[in-house]
C-alpha positions in Angstrom: 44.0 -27.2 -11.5 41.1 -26.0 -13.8 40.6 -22.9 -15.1 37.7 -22.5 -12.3 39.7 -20.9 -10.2 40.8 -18.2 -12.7 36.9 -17.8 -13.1 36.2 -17.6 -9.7 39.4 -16.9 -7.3 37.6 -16.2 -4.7 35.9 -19.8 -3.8 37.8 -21.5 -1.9 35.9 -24.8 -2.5 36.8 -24.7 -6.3 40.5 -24.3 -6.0 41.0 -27.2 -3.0 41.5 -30.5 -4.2 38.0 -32.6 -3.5 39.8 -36.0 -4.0 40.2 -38.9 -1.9 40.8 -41.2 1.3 40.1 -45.2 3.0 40.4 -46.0 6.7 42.4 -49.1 5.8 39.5 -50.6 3.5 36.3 -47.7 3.5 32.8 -49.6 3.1 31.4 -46.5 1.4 33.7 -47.6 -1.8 31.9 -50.2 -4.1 33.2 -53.9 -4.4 34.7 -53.0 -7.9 36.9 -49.6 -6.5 37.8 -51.7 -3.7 39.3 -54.2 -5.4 41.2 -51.7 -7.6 42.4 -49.8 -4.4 43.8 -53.4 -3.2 45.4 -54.3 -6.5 47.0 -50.4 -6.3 48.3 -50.7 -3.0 49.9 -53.6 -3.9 51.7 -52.4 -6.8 52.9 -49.4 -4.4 54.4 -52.2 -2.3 56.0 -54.2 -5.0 57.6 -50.7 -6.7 58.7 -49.9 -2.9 60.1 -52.9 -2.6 62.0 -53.3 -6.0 63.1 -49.5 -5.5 65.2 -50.4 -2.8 67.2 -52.2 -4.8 70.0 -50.4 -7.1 69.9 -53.0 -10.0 65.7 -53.2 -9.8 65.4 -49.8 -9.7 67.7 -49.1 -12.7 65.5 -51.7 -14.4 62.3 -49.5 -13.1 63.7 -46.3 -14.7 64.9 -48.3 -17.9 60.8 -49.3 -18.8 59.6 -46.2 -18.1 61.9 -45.2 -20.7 60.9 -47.2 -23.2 57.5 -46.5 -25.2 56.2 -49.9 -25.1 56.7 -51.2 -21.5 55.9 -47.2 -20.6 52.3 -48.2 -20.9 52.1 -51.5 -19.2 53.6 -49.8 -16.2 51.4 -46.8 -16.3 48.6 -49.5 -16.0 50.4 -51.5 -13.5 51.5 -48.9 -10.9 47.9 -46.9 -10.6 48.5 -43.4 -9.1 51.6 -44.2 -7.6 53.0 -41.9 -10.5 54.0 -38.5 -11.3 50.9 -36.4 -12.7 51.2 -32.5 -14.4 48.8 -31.4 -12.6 46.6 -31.6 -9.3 43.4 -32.0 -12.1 45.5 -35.3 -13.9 46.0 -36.7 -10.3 42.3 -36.5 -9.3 41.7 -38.1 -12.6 43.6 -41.0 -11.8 42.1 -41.6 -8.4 38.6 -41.7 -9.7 36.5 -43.2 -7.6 39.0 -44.3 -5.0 39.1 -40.5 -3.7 35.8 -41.4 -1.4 35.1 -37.8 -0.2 38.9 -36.9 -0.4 38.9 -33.9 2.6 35.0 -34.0 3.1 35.5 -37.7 4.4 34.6 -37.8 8.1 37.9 -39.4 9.5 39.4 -36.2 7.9 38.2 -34.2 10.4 38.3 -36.5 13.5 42.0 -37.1 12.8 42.6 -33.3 13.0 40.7 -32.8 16.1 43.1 -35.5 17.4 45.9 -33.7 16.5 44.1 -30.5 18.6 45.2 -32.4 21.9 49.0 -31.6 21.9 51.3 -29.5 19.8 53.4 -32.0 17.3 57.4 -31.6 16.9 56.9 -28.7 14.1 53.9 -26.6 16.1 57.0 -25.6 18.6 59.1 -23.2 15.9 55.2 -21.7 14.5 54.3 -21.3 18.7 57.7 -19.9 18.8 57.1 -17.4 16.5 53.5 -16.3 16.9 54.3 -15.9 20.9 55.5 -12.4 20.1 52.6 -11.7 18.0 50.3 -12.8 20.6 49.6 -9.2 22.2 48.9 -7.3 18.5 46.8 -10.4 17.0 43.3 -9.6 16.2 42.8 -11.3 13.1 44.4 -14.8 12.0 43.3 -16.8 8.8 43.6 -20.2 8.8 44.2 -21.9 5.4 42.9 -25.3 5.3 42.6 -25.0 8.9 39.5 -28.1 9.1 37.5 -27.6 11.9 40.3 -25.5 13.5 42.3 -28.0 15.0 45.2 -25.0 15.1 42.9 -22.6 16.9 42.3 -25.3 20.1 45.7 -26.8 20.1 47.6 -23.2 20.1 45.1 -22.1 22.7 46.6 -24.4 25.4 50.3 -22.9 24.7 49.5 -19.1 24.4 46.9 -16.2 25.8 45.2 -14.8 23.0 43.3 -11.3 23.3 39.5 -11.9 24.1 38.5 -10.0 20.8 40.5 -12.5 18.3 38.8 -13.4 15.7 40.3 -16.8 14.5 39.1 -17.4 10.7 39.2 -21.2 9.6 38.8 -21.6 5.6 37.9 -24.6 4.6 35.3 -26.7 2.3 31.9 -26.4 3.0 31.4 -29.9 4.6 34.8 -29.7 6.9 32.6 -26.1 8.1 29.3 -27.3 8.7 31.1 -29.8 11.4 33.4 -27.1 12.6 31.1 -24.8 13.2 28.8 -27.7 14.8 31.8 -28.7 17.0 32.7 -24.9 18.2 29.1 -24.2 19.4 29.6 -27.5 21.5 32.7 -26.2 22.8 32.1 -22.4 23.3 34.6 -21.4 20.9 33.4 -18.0 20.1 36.5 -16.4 18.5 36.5 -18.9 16.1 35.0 -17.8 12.4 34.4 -20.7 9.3 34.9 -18.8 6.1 34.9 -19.6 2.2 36.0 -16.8 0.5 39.9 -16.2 0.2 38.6 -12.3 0.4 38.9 -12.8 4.4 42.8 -13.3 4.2 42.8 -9.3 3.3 44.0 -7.3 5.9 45.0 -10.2 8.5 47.2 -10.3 11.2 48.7 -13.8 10.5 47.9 -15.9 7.6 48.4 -19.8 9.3 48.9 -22.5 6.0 50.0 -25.1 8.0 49.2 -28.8 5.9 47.8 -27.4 3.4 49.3 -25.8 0.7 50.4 -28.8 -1.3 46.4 -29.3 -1.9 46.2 -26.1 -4.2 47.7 -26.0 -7.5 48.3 -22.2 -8.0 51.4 -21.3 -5.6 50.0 -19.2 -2.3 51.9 -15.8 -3.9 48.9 -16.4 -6.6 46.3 -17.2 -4.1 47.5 -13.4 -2.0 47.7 -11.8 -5.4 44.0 -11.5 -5.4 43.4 -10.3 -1.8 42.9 -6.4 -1.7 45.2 -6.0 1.5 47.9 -8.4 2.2 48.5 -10.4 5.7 51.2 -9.1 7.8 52.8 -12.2 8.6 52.7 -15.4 7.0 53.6 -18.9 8.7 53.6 -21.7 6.7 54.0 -25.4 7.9 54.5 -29.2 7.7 54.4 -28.4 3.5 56.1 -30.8 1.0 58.7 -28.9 -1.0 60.9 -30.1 -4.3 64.1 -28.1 -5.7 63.0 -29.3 -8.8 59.6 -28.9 -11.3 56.1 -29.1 -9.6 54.5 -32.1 -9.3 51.8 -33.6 -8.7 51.4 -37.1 -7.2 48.6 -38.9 -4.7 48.2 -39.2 -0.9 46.4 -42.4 0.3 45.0 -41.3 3.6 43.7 -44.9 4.3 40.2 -44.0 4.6 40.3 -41.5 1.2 42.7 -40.2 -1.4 43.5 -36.9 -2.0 45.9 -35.5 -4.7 48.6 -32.9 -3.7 51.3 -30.6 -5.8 54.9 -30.7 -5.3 55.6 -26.5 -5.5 59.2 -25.6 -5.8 60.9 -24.0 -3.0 62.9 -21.2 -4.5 59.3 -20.2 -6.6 57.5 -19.9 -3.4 59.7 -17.9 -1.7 60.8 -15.6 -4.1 57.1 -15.4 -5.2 56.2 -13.6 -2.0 59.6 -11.8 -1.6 58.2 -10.1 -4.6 54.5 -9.7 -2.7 56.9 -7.7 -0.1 57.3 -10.5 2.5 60.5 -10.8 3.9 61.5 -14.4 5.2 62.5 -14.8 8.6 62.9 -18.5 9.4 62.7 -21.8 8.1 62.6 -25.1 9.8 62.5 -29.0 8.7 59.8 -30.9 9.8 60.8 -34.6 10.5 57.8 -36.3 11.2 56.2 -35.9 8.0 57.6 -37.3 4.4 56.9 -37.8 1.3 57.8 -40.3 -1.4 56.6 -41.9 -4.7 58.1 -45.5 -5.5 60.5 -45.9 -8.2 60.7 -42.1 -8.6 63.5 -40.6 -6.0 63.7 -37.0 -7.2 59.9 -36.8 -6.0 60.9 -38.0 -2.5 60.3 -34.9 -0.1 62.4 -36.6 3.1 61.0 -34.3 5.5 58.3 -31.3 4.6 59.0 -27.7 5.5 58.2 -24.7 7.8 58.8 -20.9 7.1 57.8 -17.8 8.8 57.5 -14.4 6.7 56.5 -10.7 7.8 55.6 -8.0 5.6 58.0 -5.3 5.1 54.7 -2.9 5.9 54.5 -5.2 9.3 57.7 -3.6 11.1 
């Protein structure tokens, strides 16, 4: 990530990723980009291909290794490589990224997801049941047009006086805010500022970690008062080094970050947070070809409370 975000750590539009996406072939991209993305996507199925293989995939790590053929493969496999950092990753989707987050289909897929909770909403619905009566405040990280907000509504009673905070990038907003005055959704709040996360009831990051480079015990090291619980969900997590690598959403690209498990969670043991559960969630993977030790099988849910929160 740049060092906006130092600069300014409390815009939430500078420390998301803005990269990229393509609804199998997007006609917003220009003939050249378009012919790039085909030639990437093809490499991606080649290295998939050869990476099932023992012997090919030896041979795969083997010219990596070596200076020379290092290059040619860099060139050959596109973004379907490692990157250092969410900023190198962004870099190498260029102009394939086509809006990244802001990209319409962005948005209508999460409102589709809105019509019934997925395998890894039941353990978070689980655990904000009990919370239910207490919450008055909940801010939703990446939450798009607050997707969360409608879909939770048809499992659990919330108080009439929650306030139901979605931060997001300003274009995801604009049509959030458009799309809860359609639908009477009053206790629901579009925010930019990561000063709204202070004193919450529940802090919801569900998706959307993996699109910030600084870890979220960074992101709550800024906010005055700390959230009393924290659920975080469907996030990819490594037990090795960070890294980054790129998403091809089919309409758009978008870069994401790796983070380490352990880091997270002792990050915000140290905030105070204590963790109380963590589940697996199966329907969502991760995987870069030829590279295995990047391959996130199934991405991750946890639910923390503050020791204050008891």
């Amino acid at each position: 990530m740049s060092d906006t975000y130092h600069e300014h750590p409390t815009s939430f539009h500078r420390v998301l990723d803005q990269s990229s996406r393509t609804s199998s072939e997007s006609p917003n991209l220009k003939w050249l980009a378009r012919i790039n993305l085909r030639k990437t996507r093809a490499a991606g199925k080649i290295l998939r291909c050869m990476a099932r293989n023992s012997a090919t995939a030896a041979a795969l790590k083997l010219v990596r290794s070596t200076p020379i053929c290092s290059h040619i493969y860099k060139a050959f496999a596109g973004y379907y490589l490692p990157f250092s950092s969410l900023e190198e990753a962004r870099e190498a989707i260029g102009a394939l990224a086509n809006r990244g987050h802001a990209h319409p289909y962005a948005v209508d897929r999460h409102m589709e997801y809105s019509q019934a909770a997925r395998p890894s909403d039941y353990a978070a619905l689980y655990y904000i049941r009990p919370l239910v009566e207490k919450l008055r405040t909940v801010i939703d990280v990446g939450g798009n047009a607050g997707n969360l907000f409608y879909c939770y509504s048809k499992y659990l009673h919330f108080r009439s006086d929650l306030i139901w905070k979605v931060l997001d990038l300003p274009e995801v907003i604009s049509r959030g805010r458009a799309l809860a005055i359609r639908c009477g959704a009053s206790q629901l709040n579009f925010v930019e500022s990561w000063s709204e996360a202070s004193g919450a009831d529940l802090l919801i990051a569900s998706g959307s970690l993996h699109y910030f480079e600084p870890t979220l015990p960074r992101l709550l090291a800024d906010v005055s008062s700390l959230p009393r619980h924290l659920l975080i969900n469907r996030t990819p997590l490594v037990d090795g080094a960070k890294v980054a690598i790129v998403q091809d959403g089919g309409a758009y690209r978008v870069a994401c970050v790796l983070h380490n498990r352990n880091a997270l969670i002792m990050g915000l043991e140290k905030l105070g947070y204590r963790l109380i559960d963590a589940w697996p969630v199966a329907e969502l993977s991760a995987d870069l070809p030829g590279y295995p030790e990047y391959t996130v099988s199934g991405y991750s849910g946890m639910f923390f409370s503050h020791h204050t929160s008891s």
